[in-house]
C-alpha positions in Angstrom: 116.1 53.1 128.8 117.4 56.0 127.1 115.8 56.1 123.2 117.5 59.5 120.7 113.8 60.4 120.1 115.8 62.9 116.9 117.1 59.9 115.3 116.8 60.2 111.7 116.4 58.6 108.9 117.3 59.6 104.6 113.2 59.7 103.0 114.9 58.2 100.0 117.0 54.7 100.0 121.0 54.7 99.7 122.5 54.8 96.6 123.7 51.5 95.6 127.3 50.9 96.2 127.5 53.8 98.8 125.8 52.8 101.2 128.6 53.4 103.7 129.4 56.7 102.8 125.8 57.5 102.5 125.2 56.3 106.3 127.8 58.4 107.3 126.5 61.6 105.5 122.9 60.8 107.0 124.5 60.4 110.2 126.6 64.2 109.9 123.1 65.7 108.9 121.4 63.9 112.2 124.2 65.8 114.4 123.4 69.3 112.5 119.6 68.9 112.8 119.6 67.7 116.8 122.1 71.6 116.4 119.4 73.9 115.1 116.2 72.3 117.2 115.9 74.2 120.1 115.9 72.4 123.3 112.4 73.9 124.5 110.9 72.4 121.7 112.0 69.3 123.0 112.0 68.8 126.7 111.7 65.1 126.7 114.7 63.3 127.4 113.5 59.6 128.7 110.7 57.7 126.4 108.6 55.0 127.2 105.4 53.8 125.5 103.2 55.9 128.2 104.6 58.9 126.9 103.9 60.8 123.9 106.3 62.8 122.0 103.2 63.7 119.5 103.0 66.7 121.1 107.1 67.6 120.8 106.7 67.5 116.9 103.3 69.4 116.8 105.8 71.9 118.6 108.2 71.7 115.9 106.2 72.3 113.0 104.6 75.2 114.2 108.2 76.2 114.5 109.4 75.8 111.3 110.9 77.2 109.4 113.4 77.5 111.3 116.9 79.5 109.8 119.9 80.4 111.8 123.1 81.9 111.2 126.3 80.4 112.8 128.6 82.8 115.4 131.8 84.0 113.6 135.2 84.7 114.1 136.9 88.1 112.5 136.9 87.9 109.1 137.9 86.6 106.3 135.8 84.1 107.6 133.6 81.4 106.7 129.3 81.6 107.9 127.2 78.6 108.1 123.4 79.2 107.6 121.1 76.4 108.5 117.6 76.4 107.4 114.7 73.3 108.6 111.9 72.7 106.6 109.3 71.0 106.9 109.4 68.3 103.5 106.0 68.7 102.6 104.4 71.2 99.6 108.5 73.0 99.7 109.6 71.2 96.4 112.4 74.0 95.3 112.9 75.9 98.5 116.5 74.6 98.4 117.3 76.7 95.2 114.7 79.2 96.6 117.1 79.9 100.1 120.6 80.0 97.9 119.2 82.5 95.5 117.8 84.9 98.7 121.3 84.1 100.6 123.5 84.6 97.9 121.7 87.9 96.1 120.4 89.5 99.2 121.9 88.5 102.7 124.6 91.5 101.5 122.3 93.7 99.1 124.3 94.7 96.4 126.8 92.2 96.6 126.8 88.7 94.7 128.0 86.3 97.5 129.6 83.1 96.5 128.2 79.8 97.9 131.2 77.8 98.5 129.6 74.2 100.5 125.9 73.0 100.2 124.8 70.3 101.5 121.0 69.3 102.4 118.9 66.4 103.1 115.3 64.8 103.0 114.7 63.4 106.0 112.3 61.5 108.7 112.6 60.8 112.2 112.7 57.4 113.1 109.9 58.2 115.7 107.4 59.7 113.7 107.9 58.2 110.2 104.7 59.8 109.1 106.2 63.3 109.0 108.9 64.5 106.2 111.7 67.2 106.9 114.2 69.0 104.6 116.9 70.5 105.7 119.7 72.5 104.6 123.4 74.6 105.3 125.1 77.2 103.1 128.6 78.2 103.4 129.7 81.6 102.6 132.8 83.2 102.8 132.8 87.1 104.4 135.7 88.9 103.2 135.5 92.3 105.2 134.4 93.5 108.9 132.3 95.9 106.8 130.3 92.9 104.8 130.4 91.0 108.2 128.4 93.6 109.6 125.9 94.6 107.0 125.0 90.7 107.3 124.8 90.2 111.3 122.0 93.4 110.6 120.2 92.2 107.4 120.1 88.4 108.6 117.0 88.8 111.2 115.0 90.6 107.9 115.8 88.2 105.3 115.3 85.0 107.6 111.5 86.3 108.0 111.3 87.1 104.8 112.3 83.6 103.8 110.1 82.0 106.3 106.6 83.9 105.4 107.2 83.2 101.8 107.9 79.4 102.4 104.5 79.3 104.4 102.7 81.0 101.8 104.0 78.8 99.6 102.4 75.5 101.7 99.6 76.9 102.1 99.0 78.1 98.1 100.3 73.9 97.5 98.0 72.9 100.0 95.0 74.5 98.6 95.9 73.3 94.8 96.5 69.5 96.1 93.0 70.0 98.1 89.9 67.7 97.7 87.5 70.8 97.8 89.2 72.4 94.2 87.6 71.5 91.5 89.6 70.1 88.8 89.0 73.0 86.4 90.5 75.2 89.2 93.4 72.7 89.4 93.8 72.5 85.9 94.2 76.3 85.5 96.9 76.2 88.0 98.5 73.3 86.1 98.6 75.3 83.0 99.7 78.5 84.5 102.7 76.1 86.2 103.3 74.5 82.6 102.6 77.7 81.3 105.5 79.3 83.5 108.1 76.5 82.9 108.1 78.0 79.1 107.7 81.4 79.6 109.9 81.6 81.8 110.1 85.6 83.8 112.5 87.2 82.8 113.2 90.0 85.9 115.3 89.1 88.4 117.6 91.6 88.7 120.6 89.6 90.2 120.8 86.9 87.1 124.3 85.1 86.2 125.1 83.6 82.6 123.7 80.5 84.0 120.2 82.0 83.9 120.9 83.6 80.5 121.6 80.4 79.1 118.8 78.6 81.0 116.5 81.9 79.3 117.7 80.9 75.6 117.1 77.1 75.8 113.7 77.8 77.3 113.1 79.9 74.3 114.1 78.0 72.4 112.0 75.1 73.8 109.1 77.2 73.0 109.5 77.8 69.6 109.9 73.9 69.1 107.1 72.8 71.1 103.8 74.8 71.3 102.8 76.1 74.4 99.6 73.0 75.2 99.1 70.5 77.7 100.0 67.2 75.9 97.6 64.4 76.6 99.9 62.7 78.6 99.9 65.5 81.5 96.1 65.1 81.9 96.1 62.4 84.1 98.7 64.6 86.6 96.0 67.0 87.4 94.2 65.0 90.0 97.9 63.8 91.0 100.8 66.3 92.4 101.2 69.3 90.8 103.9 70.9 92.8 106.5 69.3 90.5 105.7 71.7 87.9 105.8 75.2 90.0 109.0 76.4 90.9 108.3 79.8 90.5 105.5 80.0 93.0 108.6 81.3 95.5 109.2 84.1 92.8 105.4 84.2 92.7 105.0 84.7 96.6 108.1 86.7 97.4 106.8 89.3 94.6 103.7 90.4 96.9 105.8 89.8 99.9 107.2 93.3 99.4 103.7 95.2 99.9 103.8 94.3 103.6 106.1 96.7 105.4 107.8 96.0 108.5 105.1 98.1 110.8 102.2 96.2 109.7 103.5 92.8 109.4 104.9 93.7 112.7 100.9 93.3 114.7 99.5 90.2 112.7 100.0 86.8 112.8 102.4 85.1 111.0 99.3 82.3 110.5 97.4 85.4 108.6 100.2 86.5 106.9 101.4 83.7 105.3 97.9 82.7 103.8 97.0 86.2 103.1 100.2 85.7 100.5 99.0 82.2 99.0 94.9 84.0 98.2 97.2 87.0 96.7 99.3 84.6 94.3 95.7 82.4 93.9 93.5 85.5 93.2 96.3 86.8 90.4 96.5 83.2 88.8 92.8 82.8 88.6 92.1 86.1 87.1 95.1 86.2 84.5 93.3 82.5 83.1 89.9 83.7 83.0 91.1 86.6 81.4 92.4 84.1 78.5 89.2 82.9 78.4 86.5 85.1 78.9 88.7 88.6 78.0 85.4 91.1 78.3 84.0 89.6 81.0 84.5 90.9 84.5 86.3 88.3 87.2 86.2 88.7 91.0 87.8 86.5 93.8 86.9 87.6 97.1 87.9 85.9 100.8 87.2 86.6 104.0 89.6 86.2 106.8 89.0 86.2 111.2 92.3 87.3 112.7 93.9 89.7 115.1 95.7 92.6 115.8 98.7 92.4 118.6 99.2 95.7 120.9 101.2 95.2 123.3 98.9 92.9 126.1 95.5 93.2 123.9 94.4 91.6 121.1 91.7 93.4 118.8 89.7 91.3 116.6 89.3 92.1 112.9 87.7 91.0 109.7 90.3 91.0 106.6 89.1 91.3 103.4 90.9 90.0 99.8 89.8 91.3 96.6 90.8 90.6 93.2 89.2 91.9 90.0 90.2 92.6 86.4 89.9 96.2 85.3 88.3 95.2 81.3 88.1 99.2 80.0 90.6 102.2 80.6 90.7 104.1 83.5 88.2 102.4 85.7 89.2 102.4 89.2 88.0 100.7 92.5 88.5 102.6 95.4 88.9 101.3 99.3 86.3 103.8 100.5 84.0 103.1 98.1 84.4 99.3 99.2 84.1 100.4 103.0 80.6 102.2 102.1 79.7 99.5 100.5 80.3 97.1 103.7 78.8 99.8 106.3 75.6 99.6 103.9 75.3 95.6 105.4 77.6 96.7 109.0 76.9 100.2 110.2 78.5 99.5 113.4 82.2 99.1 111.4 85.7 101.3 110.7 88.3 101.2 108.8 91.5 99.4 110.5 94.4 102.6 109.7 96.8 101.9 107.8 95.4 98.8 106.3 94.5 99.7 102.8 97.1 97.5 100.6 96.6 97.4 96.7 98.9 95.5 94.0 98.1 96.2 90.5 99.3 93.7 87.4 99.7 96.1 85.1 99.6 94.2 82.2 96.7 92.3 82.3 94.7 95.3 84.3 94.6 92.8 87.8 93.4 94.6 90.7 94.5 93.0 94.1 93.1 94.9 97.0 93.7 93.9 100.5 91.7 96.0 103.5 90.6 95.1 107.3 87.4 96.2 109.0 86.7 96.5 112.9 83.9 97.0 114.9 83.7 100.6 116.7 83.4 98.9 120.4 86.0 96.5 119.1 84.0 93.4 119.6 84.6 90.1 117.7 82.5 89.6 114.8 79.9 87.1 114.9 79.2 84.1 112.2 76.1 85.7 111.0 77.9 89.1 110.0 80.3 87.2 108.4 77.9 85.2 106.3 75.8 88.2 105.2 79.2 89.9 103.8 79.9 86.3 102.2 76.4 86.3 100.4 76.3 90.3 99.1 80.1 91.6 98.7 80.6 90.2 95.4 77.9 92.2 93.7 78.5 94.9 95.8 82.2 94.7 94.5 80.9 95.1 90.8 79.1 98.5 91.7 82.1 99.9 92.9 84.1 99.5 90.2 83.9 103.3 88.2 85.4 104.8 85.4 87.0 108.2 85.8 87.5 110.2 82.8 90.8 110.0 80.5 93.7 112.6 81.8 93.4 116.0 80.1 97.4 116.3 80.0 100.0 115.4 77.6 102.7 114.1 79.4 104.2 111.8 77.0 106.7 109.1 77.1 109.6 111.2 75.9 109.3 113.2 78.6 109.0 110.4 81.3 112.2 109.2 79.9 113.4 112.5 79.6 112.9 113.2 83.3 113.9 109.5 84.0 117.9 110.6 82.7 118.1 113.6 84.3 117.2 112.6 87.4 119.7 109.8 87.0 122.9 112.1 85.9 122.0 113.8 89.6 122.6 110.1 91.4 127.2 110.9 91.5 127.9 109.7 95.1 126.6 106.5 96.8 125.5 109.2 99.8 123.2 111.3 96.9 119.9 111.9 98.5 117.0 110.5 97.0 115.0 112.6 94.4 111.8 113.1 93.7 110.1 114.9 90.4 105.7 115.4 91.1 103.8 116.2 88.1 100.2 117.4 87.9 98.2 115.2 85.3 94.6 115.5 85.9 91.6 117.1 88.3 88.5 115.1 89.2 85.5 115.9 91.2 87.0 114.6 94.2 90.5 113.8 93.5 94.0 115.3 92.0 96.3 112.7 89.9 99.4 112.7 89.8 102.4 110.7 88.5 105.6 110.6 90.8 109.2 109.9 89.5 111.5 108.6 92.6 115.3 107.9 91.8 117.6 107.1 94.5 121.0 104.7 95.0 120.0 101.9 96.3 120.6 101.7 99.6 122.0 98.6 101.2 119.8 97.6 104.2 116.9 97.5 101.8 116.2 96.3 98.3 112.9 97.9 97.3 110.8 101.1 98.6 107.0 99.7 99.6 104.7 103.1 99.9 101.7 101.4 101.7 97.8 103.3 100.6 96.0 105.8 102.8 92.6 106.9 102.7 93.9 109.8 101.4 96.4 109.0 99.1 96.1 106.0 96.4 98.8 104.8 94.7 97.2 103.2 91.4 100.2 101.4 89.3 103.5 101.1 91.0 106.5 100.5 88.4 110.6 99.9 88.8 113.2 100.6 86.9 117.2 100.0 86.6 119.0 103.6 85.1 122.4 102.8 85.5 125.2 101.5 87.8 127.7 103.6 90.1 131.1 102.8 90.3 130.7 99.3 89.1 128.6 98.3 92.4 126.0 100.6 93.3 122.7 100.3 91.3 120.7 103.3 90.3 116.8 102.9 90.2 113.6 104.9 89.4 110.0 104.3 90.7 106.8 105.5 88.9 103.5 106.5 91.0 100.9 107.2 89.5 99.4 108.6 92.6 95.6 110.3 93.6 95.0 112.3 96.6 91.2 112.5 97.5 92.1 115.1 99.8 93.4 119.0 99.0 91.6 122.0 97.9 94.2 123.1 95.7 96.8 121.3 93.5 99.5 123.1 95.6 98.4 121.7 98.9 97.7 118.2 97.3 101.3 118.5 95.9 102.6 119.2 99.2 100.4 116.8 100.7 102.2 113.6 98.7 105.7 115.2 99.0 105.2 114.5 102.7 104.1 111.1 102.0 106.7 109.9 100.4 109.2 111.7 102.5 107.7 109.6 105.6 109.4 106.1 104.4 112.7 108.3 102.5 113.5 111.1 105.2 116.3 112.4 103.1 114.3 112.6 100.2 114.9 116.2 98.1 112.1 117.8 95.6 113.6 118.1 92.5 111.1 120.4 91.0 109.9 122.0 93.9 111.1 125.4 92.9 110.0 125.0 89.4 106.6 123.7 90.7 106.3 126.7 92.7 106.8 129.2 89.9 104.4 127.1 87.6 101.5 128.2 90.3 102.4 131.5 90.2 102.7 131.4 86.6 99.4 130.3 86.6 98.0 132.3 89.2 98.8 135.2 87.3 97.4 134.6 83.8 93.9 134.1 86.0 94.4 137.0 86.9 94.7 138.6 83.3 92.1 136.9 82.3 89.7 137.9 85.3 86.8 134.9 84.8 86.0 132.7 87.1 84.2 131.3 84.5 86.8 130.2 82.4 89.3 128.9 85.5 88.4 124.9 84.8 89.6 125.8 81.2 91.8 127.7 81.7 93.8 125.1 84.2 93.1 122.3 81.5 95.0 124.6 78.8 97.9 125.7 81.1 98.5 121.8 82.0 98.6 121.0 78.6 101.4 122.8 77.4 104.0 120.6 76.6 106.9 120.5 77.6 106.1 120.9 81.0 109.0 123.0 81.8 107.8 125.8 79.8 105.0 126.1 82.2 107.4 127.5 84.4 109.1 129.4 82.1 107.0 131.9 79.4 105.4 135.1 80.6 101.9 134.8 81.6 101.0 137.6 79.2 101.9 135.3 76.2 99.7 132.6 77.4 96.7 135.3 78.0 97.3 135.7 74.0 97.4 132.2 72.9 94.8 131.7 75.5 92.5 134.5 73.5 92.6 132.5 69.9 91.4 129.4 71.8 88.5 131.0 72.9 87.9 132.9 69.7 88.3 129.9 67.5 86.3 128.3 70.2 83.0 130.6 70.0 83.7 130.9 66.0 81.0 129.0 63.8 81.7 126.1 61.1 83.3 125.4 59.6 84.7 122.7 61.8 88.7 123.0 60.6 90.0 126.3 61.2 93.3 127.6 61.3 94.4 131.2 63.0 97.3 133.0 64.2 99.0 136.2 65.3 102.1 138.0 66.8 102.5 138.9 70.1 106.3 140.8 71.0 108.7 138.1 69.8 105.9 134.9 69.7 104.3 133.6 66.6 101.0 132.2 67.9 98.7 129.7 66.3 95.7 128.0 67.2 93.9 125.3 65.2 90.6 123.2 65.5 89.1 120.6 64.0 86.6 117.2 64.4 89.1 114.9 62.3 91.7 113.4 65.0 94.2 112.4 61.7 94.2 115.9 60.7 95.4 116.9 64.1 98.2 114.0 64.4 99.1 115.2 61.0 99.2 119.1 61.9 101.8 117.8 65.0 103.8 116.0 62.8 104.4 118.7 60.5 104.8 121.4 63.1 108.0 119.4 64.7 109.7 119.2 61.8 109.0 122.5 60.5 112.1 124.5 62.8 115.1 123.0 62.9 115.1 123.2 66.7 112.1 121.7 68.3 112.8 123.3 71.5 112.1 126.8 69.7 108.2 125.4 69.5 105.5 124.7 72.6 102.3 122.9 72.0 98.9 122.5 73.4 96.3 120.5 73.1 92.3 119.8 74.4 89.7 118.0 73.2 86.8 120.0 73.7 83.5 118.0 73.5 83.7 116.5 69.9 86.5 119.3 68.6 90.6 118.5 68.7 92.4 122.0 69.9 95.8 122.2 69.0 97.8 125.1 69.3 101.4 126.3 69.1 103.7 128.8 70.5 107.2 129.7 68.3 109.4 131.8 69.9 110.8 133.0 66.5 107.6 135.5 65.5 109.1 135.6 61.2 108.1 131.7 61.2 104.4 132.9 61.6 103.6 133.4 57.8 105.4 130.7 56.4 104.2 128.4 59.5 100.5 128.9 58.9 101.0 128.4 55.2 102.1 125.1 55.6 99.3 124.0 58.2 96.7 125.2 55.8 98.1 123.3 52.9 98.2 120.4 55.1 94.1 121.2 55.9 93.9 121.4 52.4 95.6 118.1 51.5 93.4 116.3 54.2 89.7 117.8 53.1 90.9 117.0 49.0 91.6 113.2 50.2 88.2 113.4 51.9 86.1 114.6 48.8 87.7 112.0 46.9 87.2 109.1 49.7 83.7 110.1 48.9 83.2 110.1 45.5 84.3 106.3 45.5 
């Protein structure tokens, strides 16, 4: 006897009074499912009560999810695209796969969904087990959209599928016996949390999401953002009813994986690797709330693989997550891999492994590296549990703090830099461009920030730069500057970059121009030639100044000239001048505020110092104000142990008098308001 082992069933009962028509829609969705199974999953045809068919759906769950694309005629034409989930912890993937369809199956391009249909489901068979499944209908216009989607559908459908296993996995682990209910009631309130404050970045959003964004604001401002009593009871209940951002949530870290390393691991590790990401951030962000100047660490260990070719090597995967509390405190993957060789000698670094996220906001380190063993043997439970018992104190001591940048790059200038990169980007075919700035020197590392504006390309979205040992990419930002032609979006992305490696800045510049040049090959430096004369600009005052003594200052005061372009642009001799003052008023004794200038060919130089920051921001107020073009006056500052320098360079030398006048009346105003601070 013949038995349709795929005979379905709705997980929900008939509506009343349709009950035909809903039979007949269950029975449509029954022929499209028995479609997109593959026959290998199911190689059973006959059934009896001797054989099993447990082992068929074990088969199809590992497969899932599964999403195909239907074959198509020339276009105009219409595309089907079915996707089969399984119905369990993938509450919202349905809106989840039209909004990834429709923004990004044709990047760039909006495309209309005309026909959805979908269904909870359950085979008759195997009742225990809940399916969802869905198809989209899109029209193509053009053989030139037709093909851009044929070659973007294989990327997004993996896409899709390791965010929708990440999110299972993350569900699983919140609907878990072994979370406590604190941990689950964090996640509830980051859900809740979520619902009201609502996101706001997607970058494809209609005036449906608009709306949606005022009435949730307006929500808030009603109802204050708590946990009514009422909700209490749901945390030992379901809680995936109230997170249907988690796909946002997931898909957002998706993006650091590039194609080369997801390419040799599991999709198993993958996909969980994502969930302990969007865990570690959630945890960390709410103990923040709580305990703001206490330090926060999640830390997992993960077995897995890597896949070359015919051999497998095994590796150890290690997840780190860790709130930064004060400014520029770093933690570094090679500082983390000493750490573990203290405990493992025998262990390397797996190339190419080093992954880092950073939330800028709430300073959230998330740091992903793998380990190997030299002789690439498995590691054994005991190594395993001695990592377990030491790496989170051993995480602590690696945390450092590297001293505040010495330059004065400011905002303005970012911007600055940000629209004239952007008036570059005429033609959909303009190369990429890239501007590298200098910002600081540490003992063992040059930083850097990197401005990267491009038209975005349609076979990919977003540009993922993944870390080196060499190069670090600390906070990773991107921004929208403008549209082309109505269609063609123009964006920026700021590094803020340091190279451990490179004798010179020069060399270490060169060094992350070829970095970034490896993932954009088309990729032009903007301020290379300008670059290049700032070194020999540099070089040369050095020179004039003939000691070696003074080269660490020397490179701190050249940097800080603002704006940067000048650096390129006034004589060296001028600087040797200006450079003089500073180490006059420098080696001159008290009092502490002191003001001095002088004329060099056609520059009015000045040079102030003082121990009161406010008379300094008050001296730069002033001194932009002063000309009536600012671009006629260049500024430097240092902060030399407890002493502000500030200096400035006027291209106009008759200003000097007048110029210096004003400053010291401004000195004079500051010490007056001082005496009489004190004598209250």
């Amino acid at each position: 006897m013949k038995i349709d082992i795929l005979k379905i069933k709705s997980s929900f009962p008939s509506p009343k009074g349709h009950k035909q028509g809903f039979d007949s829609y269950v029975a449509s969705m029954e022929q499209l499912v028995k479609e997109v199974i593959s026959i290998s999953i199911f190689e059973i045809e006959e059934f009896s009560h001797f054989i099993s068919t447990k082992l068929c759906f074990q088969k199809l769950c590992h497969a899932l999810p599964i999403i195909t694309m239907s074959p198509v005629e020339p276009p105009p034409c219409t595309v089907s695209i079915v996707a089969l989930f399984s119905g369990e912890y993938t509450h919202g993937v349905g809106r989840f796969l039209s909004d990834q369809i429709s923004c990004y199956l044709i990047p760039g391009k909006h495309l209309p969904i005309t026909v959805t249909r979908s269904l909870n489901f359950k085979f008759l068979i195997q009742p225990d087990l809940h399916f969802y499944i869905a198809e989209l209908f899109i029209e193509i216009e053009s053989a030139r959209d037709l093909h851009i989607a044929q070659d973007n559908f294989p990327k997004l459908s993996e896409e899709i599928r390791l965010t929708t296993l990440g999110v299972e996995h993350a569900r699983k682990i919140v609907l878990s016996k072994a979370m406590s209910i604190e941990k689950k009631g964090m996640i509830l309130l980051e859900n809740l949390s979520a619902l009201i404050k609502r996101p706001y970045r997607k970058l494809h959003h209609s005036i449906f999401d608009d709306t949606q964004h005022i009435l949730l604001k307006a929500t808030q401002e009603k109802f204050p953002d708590k946990i009514p009593d009422h909700i209490l009871p749901l945390l030992t209940e379901n809680s995936q009813k109230f997170d249907g951002l988690i796909f946002d949530e997931i898909q957002n870290y998706l993006f650091i994986f590039d194609e080369a390393f997801a390419k040799v691991r599991s999709f198993t590790h993958l996909n969980k690797t994502l969930s302990y990401f969007y865990f570690f951030q959630k945890a960390i962000t709410h103990n923040i709330l709580v305990k703001p100047h206490q330090r926060h660490i999640s830390f997992k260990l993960q077995k897995t693989w890597l896949k070359y070719k015919e051999t497998s090597v095994p590796i150890l995967a290690l997840l780190i997550g860790v709130n930064l509390i004060a400014d520029y405190e770093i933690l570094e993957e090679s500082t983390i891999l000493c750490a573990i060789q203290e405990e493992l000698s025998n262990i390397q670094l797996v190339e190419g492994s080093p992954i880092t996220k950073q939330q800028r906001k709430e300073q959230v380190r998330i740091l992903y590296l793998e380990i190997k063993h030299k002789n690439s043997q498995p590691f054994t439970s005991e190594e395993v549990k001695r990592l377990k018992r030491k790496m989170a104190k051993k995480i602590i001591k690696c945390i450092q703090k590297t001293p505040a940048p010495k330059s004065n790059h400011s905002e303005e200038e970012t911007m600055r830099n940000i629209l004239m990169l952007s008036k570059e980007l005429k033609h959909p075919n303009t190369p990429p461009y890239i501007i590298i700035q200098f910002h600081n020197q540490f003992d063992t590392s040059f930083h850097f920030s990197v401005i990267l504006a491009r038209v975005q390309k349609l076979d990919s979205l977003y540009s993922t730069f993944t870390n080196t040992t060499q190069i670090i990419i600390k906070k990773t930002e991107r921004k929208v500057c403008g549209i082309l032609n109505k269609r063609y979006l123009k964006e920026v992305y700021l590094f803020d970059v340091y190279i451990n490696e490179g004798k010179t800045i020069a060399e270490g510049r060169k060094k992350l121009f070829q970095f970034f040049k490896k993932s954009i090959y088309d990729l032009h430096d903007f301020n290379g030639g300008m670059i290049t004369k700032q070194y020999e600009t540099l070089a040369t005052l050095k020179t004039l100044i003939a000691t070696p003594l003074y080269d660490p200052l020397i490179e701190s005061y050249f940097y800080s000239i603002t704006p940067s372009y000048v650096q390129s642009l006034i004589a060296p001799q001028v600087l040797q001048k200006h450079f003089s003052l500073l180490l006059h008023i420098l080696n001159t004794k008290p009092p502490n505020s002191l003001i001095i200038s002088t004329v060099y060919n056609n520059y009015a130089l000045f040079m102030m110092r003082s121990n009161n920051p406010s008379l300094i921001d008050s001296l730069k107020e002033m001194a932009y104000t002063f000309t009536s073009d600012p671009c006629d006056l260049f500024a430097t500052y240092l902060k030399i142990r407890d002493l502000h320098m500030l200096g400035f360079i006027a291209s106009n030398k008759e200003i000097e008098a007048s110029f210096k006048a004003e400053l010291q009346n401004i000195l004079q105003e500051c010490k007056t308001t001082a005496c009489c601070q004190l004598t209250l």
